[in-house]
N, C-alpha and C positions, 0 to 999 in steps of 0.2 A: 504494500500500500504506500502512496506515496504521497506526503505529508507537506504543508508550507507552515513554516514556522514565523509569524511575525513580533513584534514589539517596536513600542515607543511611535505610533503613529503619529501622535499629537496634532492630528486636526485636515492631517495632508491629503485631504481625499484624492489629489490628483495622482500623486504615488497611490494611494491604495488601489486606485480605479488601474491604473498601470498593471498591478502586481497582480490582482485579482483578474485581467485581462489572459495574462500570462499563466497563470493558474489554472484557467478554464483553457487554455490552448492548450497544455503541457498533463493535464487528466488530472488532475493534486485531488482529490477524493478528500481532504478534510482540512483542515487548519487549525492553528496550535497559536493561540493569541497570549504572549507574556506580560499584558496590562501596556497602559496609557493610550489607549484608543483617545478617548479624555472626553468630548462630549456626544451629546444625544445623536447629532444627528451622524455624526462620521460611524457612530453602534447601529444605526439603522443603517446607514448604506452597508456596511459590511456582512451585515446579516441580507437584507436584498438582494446584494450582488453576489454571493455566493451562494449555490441550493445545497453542498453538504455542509457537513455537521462543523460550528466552530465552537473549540473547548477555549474557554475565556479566563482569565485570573484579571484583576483590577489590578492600576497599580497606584503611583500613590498621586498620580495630577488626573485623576477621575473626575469627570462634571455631571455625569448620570447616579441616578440614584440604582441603589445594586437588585431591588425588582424590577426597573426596566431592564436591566442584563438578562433577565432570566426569565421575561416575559417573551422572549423571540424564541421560536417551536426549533430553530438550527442551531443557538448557541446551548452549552452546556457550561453555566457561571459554577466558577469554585472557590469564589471569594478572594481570600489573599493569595491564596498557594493549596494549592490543591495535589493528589495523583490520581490521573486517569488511567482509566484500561482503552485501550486502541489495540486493536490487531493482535491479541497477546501477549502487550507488551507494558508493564507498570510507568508510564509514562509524568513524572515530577514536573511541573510549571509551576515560577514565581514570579515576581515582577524584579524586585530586590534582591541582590544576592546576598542578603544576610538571612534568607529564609530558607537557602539552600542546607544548613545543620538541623532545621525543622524539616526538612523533603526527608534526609538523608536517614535520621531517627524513624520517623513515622513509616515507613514499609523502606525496602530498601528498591526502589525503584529501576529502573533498565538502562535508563536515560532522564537528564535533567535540563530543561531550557528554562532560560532566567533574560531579563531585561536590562532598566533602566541606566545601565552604562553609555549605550549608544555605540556601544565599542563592539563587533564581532568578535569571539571567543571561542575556542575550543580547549576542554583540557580535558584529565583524568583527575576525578577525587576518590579516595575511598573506593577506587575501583568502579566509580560509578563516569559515565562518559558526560560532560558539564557542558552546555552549549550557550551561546548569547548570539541571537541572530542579528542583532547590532538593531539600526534606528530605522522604521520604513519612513520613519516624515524626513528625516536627509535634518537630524537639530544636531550642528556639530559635528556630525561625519557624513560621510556619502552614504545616502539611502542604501540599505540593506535587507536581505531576510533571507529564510533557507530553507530547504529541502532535505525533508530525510525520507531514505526508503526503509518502510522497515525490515525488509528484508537484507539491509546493509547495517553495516557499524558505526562508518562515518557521515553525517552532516553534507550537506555540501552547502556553502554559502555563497548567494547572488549579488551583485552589483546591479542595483536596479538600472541605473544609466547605460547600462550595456545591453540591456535588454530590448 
């Protein structure tokens, strides 16, 4: 299954409309949102402009109140930091990465994607594979997000501009 991982939109619906273009061209079956979407209306376009399922975390420059998150029948809202199950796979999302020692305790996860740096990331913690798909609103670094197969190990991370 092949997954688009975003974070830190903060309002950029043009990038979003870009990526979620690319998305529906490229087959991505779900989406994996690390918080800062930020307001109401950028949560309704995302939820319109994509028909599969998006798992949602808040992050911390949120302008929607968290039952309109969970009022959309495609997203699945998990507050701050959540694990999802996808494809067989114990799947961790945060926004912050200080909530990643909270992912890490609470199950031990497969994979973890985390936010608000703006900065794309890849590491290993604890044996667990840590990812930051960087910023799709382009705030401080070049537009970002990423793609995991889950039938693969690593990430692969996009440059939106080149798209």
């Amino acid at each position: 299954m092949r997954i688009a991982i975003i974070s830190d939109i903060h309002d950029n619906l043009p990038n979003l409309k870009k990526c979620l273009a690319w998305c529906a061209e490229n087959k991505i079956e779900k989406i994996i949102c690390a918080g800062d979407v930020t307001n109401t209306d950028t949560l309704q376009a995302l939820s319109e402009s994509f028909s599969g399922d998006i798992f949602l975390i808040s992050g911390n420059g949120e302008l929607f109140p968290e039952e309109e998150a969970a009022a959309y029948e495609n997203i699945k809202y998990g507050g701050r930091f959540a694990i999802f199950s996808i494809a067989d796979k114990k799947i961790g999302v945060c926004h912050e990465p200080f909530f990643i020692p909270d992912l890490l305790k609470k199950e031990k996860p497969d994979i973890i994607f985390y936010g608000h740096t703006h900065k794309p990331w890849i590491e290993i913690k604890n044996g667990v594979q840590i990812v930051n798909p960087g910023t799709l609103g382009g705030v401080f670094t070049p537009a970002t997000f990423a793609i995991w197969d889950t039938a693969k190990i690593e990430p692969e991370l996009k440059l939106l501009a080149t798209l």
